[in-house]
N, C-alpha and C positions, 0 to 999 in steps of 0.2 A: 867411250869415255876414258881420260887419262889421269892417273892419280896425280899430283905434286902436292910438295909440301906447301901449305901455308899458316903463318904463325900469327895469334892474335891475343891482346890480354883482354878480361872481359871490365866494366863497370856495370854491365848487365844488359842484355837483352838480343838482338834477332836479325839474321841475314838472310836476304834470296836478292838473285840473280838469276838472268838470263843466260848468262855464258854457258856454254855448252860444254863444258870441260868440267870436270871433277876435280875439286882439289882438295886439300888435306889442310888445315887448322889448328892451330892451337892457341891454348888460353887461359887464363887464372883469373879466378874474381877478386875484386877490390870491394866490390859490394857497395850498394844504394838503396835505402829506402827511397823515393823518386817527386713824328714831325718837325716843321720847324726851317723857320725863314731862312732865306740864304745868302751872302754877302754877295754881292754883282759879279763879282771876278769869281765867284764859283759857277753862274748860272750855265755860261759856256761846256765847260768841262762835265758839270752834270746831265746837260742837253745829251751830249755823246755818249755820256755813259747809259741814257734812259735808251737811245735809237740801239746802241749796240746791245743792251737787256731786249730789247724787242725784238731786234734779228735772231740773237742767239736762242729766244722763245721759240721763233715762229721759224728756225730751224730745227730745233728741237721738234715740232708739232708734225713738220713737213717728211723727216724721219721716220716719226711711228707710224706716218699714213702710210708712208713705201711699199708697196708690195714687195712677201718675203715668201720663200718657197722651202717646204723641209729639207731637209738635207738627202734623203732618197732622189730627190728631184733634183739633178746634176746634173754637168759633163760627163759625160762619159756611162749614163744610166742606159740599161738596156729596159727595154716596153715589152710587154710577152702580144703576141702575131696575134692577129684573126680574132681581136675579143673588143669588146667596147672596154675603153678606157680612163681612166678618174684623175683628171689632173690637180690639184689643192694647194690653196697655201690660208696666207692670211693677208689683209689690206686695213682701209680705214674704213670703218661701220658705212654702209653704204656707198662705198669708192666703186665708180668701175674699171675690170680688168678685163684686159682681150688678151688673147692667146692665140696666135697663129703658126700651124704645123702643118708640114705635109701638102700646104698651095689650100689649107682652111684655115677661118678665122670663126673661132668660138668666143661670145661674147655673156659676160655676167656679171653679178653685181655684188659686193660684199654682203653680210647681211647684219644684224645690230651688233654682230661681236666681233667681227670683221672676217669672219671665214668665207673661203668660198673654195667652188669648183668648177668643173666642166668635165664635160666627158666628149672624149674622141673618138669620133668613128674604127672600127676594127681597122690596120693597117696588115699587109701580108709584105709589102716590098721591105726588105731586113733595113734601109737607109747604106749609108748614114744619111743623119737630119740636124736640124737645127730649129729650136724651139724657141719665140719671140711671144715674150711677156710686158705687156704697157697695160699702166695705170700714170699714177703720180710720177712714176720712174719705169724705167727699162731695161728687162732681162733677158738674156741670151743663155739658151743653155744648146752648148755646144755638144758634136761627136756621137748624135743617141744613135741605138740601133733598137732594132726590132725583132726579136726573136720570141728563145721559152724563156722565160724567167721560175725559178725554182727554189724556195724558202730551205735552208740548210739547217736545222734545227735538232737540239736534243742534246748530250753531254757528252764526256770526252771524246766517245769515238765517233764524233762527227765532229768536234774542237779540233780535233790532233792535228797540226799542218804538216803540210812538205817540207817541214825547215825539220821535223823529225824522221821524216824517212830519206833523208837528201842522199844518204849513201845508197841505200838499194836503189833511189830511181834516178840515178846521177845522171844517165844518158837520158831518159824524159825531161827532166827539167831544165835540160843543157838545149832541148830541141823546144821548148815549148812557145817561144813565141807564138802569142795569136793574139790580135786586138779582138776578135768574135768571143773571145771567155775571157769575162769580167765577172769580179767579186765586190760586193759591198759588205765589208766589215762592219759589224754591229755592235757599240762597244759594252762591255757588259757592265749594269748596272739595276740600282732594287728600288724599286720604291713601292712601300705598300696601301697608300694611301689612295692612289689615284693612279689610272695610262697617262702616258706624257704625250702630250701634242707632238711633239719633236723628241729627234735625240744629240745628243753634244759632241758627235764630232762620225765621222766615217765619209767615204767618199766611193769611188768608185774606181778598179783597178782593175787595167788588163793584164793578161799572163805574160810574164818573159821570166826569162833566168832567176833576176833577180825579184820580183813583185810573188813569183811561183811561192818563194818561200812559206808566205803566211797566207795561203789558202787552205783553206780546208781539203784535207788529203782526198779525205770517201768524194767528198763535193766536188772535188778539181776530175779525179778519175770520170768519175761520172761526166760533166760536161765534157770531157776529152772524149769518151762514147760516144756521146747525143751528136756534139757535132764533128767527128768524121762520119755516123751514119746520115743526119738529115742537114748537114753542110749551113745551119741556121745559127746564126750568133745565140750564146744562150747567157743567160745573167745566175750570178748567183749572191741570194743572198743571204750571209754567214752569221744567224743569230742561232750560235749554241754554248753552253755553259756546263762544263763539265760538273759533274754530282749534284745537277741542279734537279728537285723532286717533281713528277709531273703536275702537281696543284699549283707549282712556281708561275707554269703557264697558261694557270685556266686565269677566266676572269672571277670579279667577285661575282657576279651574278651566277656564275657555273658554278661556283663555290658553295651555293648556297644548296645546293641538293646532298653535300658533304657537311652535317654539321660542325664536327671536328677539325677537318681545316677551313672552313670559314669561320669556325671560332679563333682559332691561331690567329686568322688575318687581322680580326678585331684586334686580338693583342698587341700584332707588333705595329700600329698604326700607331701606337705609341712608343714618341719618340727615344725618351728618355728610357724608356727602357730596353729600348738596343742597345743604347749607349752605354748602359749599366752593364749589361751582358758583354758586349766589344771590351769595356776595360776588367772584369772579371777575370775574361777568357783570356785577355794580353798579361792582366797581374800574374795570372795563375802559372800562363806559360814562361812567363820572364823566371821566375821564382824555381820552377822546376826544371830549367837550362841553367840557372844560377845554382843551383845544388849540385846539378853532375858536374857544371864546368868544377866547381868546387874542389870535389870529391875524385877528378879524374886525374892520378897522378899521369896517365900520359902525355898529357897536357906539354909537359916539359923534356920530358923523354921519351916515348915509345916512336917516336917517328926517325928518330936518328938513325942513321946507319950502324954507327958503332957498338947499338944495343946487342947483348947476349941473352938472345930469345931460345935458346935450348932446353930451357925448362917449362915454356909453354905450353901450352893443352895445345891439341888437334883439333880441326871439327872439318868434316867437308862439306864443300861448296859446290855446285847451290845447294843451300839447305835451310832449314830455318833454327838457330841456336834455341828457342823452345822446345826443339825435339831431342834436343841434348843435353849432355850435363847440368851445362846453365839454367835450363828450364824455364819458364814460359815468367821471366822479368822482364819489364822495359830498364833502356838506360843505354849502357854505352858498351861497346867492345872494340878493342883494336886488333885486326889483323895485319900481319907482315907475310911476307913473300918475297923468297930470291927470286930473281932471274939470272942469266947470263947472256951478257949483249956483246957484239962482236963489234971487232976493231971499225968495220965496215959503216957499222952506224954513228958512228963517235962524230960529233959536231954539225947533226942535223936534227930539224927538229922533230918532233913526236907525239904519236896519239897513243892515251891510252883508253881502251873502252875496257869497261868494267859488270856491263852490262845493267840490268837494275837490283835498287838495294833496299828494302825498308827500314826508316824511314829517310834517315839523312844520311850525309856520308862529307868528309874530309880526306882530299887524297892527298900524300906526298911522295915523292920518289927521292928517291935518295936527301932527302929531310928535305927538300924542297916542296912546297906547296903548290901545288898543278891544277886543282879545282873543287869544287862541290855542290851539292844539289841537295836543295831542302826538302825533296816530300819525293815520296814514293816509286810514283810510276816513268819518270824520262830513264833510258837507257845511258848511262855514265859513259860519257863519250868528252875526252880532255886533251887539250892542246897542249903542248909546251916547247920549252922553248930549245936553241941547240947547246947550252949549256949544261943541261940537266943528264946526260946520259956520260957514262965513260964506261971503257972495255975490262971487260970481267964479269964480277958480279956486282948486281944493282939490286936496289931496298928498295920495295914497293913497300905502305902502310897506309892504312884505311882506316880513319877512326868509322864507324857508323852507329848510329841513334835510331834507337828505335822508344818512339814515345807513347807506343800505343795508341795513337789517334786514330 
């Protein structure tokens, strides 16, 4: 571990980071508390207008009878091997739909509320295939394959994508091409009323360079495993929600053996008072970011180069400023820190990582403004541009917030 200085003022409250280096701090409080007949020359033009009211009905009617298929059910889906299989969508209350896969045609009929399904014999050959849906109209769904399919579920650390670890696995996801590992993103949303038939949008994506990004890390590893050992297309599908509590995913009937959270459930079924709570919780927070921006004279000066921070407190980093002078307030503190950059780097651009902070953080480098990140956990990682560095010494400053949430 290596000592440096770094200078900070406080408005109150708390730092950690991942950086693996030790630095030194400093800082001063400012302090927060925290009928009818019609003329002959109309009947024409009425005529057409009543034939084009009938078309446009009876396009309308011809519409809703369409066979329509979830959105799991795509281009590009992968079907898990060796298992009998549940095809579904919806039609017109007693529509019939056939389905032909695989050199089979399965044949069935909607039922009063226009649901249906079929099920497909086990398959083991991986494809690809193409799936051919007639009723009223006709659907192709292109490119499936056949492999494991495997549900990615749980909170952050099954959220986290490859777009967060891009630098440590730079050369895996530079090579990762593969159409046999696809992901369905699942997008995340509440409702506590009722399961949804469908969901509002997601598809189906294979791996390359760029698509790599937004998979789920643990998830992507893993199918990277499964199929160099058993060389089988594998599907993944990405419903996880990070600090989501596990009663989020039972149903209400699981619920009911928990009186406690199937009473919540009761509660929040009412609408109005989410809604009462979301602007509560948005007044409350507006109101308490409006009191420190207030209160924070750095606001207008601590980020400058030119400031004379010599009489600032210390604190070293990582650490958390609760365990220091400042003591365990929320609110705001700024740290500064020299560097010294060489002739060599002058007029290219720049990263800086900072590693993580709680809770928020504002960076500028030599008063220039480089980045920020509202909440806790990503690793502060900041681009910028080739104007922002010159040879000597350079002003790193960091407002950071810590709001106790």
């Amino acid at each position: 571990m290596t000592n440096t200085n770094l200078t900070h003022d406080v408005i109150s409250s708390e730092v950690r980071t991942r950086d693996p280096r030790t630095t030194t701090c400093a800082f001063h409080s400012t302090g927060i508390s925290h009928s009818a007949c019609l003329p002959a020359r109309q009947v024409r033009n009425d005529v057409r207008l009543c034939l084009a009211i009938i078309y446009l009905f009876t396009s309308v009617i011809c519409s809703i009878a369409q066979v329509k298929l979830p959105r799991l059910i795509s281009d590009g889906m992968v079907l898990q091997r060796n298992t009998e299989l549940k095809i579904w969508g919806w039609a017109a209350p007693d529509e019939s739909v056939s389905v032909t896969f695989n050199k089979k045609n399965y044949q069935t009929k909607a039922d009063a509320k226009g649901d249906w399904q079929v099920k497909l014999t086990p398959i083991k050959d991986p494809g690809p295939f193409e799936m051919k849906i007639d009723a009223s109209n006709h659907l192709v769904i292109k490119d499936i394959l056949v492999g494991d399919v495997w549900v990615c579920s749980g909170q952050s650390n099954m959220e986290l994508t490859m777009e967060r670890v891009k630098e440590k696995y730079s050369t895996i996801i530079a090579s990762s091409e593969n159409t046999n590992i696809r992901q369905f993103l699942v997008p995340d949303k509440f409702d506590f009323k009722q399961p949804q038939a469908d969901i509002e949008s997601g598809s189906w994506i294979s791996a390359n360079p760029k698509s790599l990004l937004s998979f789920t890390a643990v998830g992507y590893f893993f199918a990277k495993d499964l199929y160099e050992k058993y060389h089988v297309p594998i599907g993944l599908i990405n419903s996880a929600l990070g600090g989501s509590p596990a009663e989020a995913w039972m149903s209400e009937d699981a619920l009911k053996k928990f009186p406690t959270h199937y009473a919540e459930l009761q509660k929040f079924k009412n609408d109005k008072l989410i809604e009462e709570i979301e602007t509560n919780d948005r007044n409350r927070s507006n109101k308490w970011y409006a009191d420190i921006n207030a209160k924070d004279a750095g606001l207008s000066k601590w980020k400058a180069t030119e400031l004379n921070d010599s009489d600032w407190s210390e604190m070293n980093i990582p650490n958390f400023w609760a365990d220091g002078p400042i003591g365990n307030v929320n609110g705001v503190v700024w740290f500064r820190k020299k560097v010294t950059i060489p002739k060599s780097m002058i007029g290219k651009p720049g990263k800086l990582w900072v590693g993580r902070i709680v809770d928020a953080d504002s960076v500028f480098v030599n008063g220039k403004f480089v980045g920020a990140t509202s909440y806790q956990y990503p690793p502060r990682k900041y681009d910028f541009g080739s104007d922002v560095l010159k040879e000597g010494e350079n002003t790193i400053a960091v407002r950071v917030i810590n709001s106790g949430a």
